[in-house]
N, C-alpha and C positions, 0 to 999 in steps of 0.2 A: 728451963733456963732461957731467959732471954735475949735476943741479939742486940749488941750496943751500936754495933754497923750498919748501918743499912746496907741491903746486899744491892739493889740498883748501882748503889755510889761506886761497888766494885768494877764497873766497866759491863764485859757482855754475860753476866755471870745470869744462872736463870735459878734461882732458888725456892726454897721450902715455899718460903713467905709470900710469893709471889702468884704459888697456885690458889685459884679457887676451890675451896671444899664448905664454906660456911652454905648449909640445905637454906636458911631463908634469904640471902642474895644470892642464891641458885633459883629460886622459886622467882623472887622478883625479874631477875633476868629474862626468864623466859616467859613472865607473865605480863609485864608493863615499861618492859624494855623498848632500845631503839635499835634497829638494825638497820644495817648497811651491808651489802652487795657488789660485791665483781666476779664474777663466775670464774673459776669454780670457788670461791669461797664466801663465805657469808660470816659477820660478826654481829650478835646483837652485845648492847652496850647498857648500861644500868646505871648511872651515877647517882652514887652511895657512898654514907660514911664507911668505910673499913674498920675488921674489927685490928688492925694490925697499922698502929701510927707509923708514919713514916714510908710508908707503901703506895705510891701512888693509884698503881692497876693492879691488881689478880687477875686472871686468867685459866679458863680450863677453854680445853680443846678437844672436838668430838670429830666421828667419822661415824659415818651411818653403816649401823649389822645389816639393813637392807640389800647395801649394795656391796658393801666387803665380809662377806659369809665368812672368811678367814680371819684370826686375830692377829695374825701375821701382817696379812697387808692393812688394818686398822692401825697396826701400832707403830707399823712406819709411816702411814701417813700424819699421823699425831707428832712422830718424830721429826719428822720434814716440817711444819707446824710451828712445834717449841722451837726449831733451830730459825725459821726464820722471825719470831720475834724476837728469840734472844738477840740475835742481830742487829734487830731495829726497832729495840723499841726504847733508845737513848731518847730520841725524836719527840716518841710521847709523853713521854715522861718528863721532859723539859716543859711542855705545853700546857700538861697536869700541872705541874708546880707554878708555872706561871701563874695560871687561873684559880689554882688554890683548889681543885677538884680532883677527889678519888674517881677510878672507874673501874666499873665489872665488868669482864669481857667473855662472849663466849665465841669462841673462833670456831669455824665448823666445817669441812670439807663435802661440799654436797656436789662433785663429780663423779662419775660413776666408771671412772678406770685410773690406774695407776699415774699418779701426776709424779712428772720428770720436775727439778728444782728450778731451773729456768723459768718457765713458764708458771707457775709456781711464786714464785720469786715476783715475777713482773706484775700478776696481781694482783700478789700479798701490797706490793706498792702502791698501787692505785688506791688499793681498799684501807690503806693508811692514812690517804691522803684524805678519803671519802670520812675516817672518824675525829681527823682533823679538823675539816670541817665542821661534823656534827658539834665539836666541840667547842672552837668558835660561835655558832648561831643562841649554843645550849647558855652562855653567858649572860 
């Protein structure tokens, strides 16, 4: 069954449709992607058709088994993650639409201890601001 809604248009909802699971814009992402950086966090970026109209970004979000040996602490920082996109990601999604461009996104936490939301938080912004950009130059 199909959704007639787009679930973006809902406000800060963070839906089905929105995660990444398709394995070949998974492959491209990580093969011929563009990334962007602000410690602790790193995004590579893919612009691609989607296979889901009306979607501007998909998104999967990773944390390294290297340095979180527990799936405990992986899957809260994945949590911390989705919540601050779901947050902010009206921003991009306006900017998408503007430009007329989907984006693939892999959001990834590569610090190597428990990150508090705050700080967190003030990165995730920065590194907003850095795919903003990309997004801009990429036109």
């Amino acid at each position: 069954m199909t959704q007639t809604l787009l679930p973006y248009r809902l406000g800060k909802a963070f839906g089905k449709s929105e995660k990444l699971i398709n394995v070949n814009i998974l492959a491209g992402l990580f093969g011929s992607g563009v990334f962007v950086s602000k410690y602790p966090l790193r995004a590579n970026l893919y612009f691609t058709p989607l296979p889901l109209k009306g979607v501007p970004a998909q998104v999967v979000f990773t944390a390294s088994k290297r340095k979180f040996k527990r799936a405990v602490d992986r899957n809260f920082i994945k949590r911390r993650l989705r919540e601050l996109y779901r947050h902010y990601k009206m921003d991009l999604y306006g900017a998408l639409d503007a430009k007329g461009k989907t984006l693939a996104i892999a959001l990834m936490y590569t610090g190597s201890e428990l990150p508090d939301y705050k700080s967190l938080e003030k990165s995730y912004k920065v590194l907003q601001q850095k795919i903003l950009d990309v997004l801009e130059k990429n036109t």
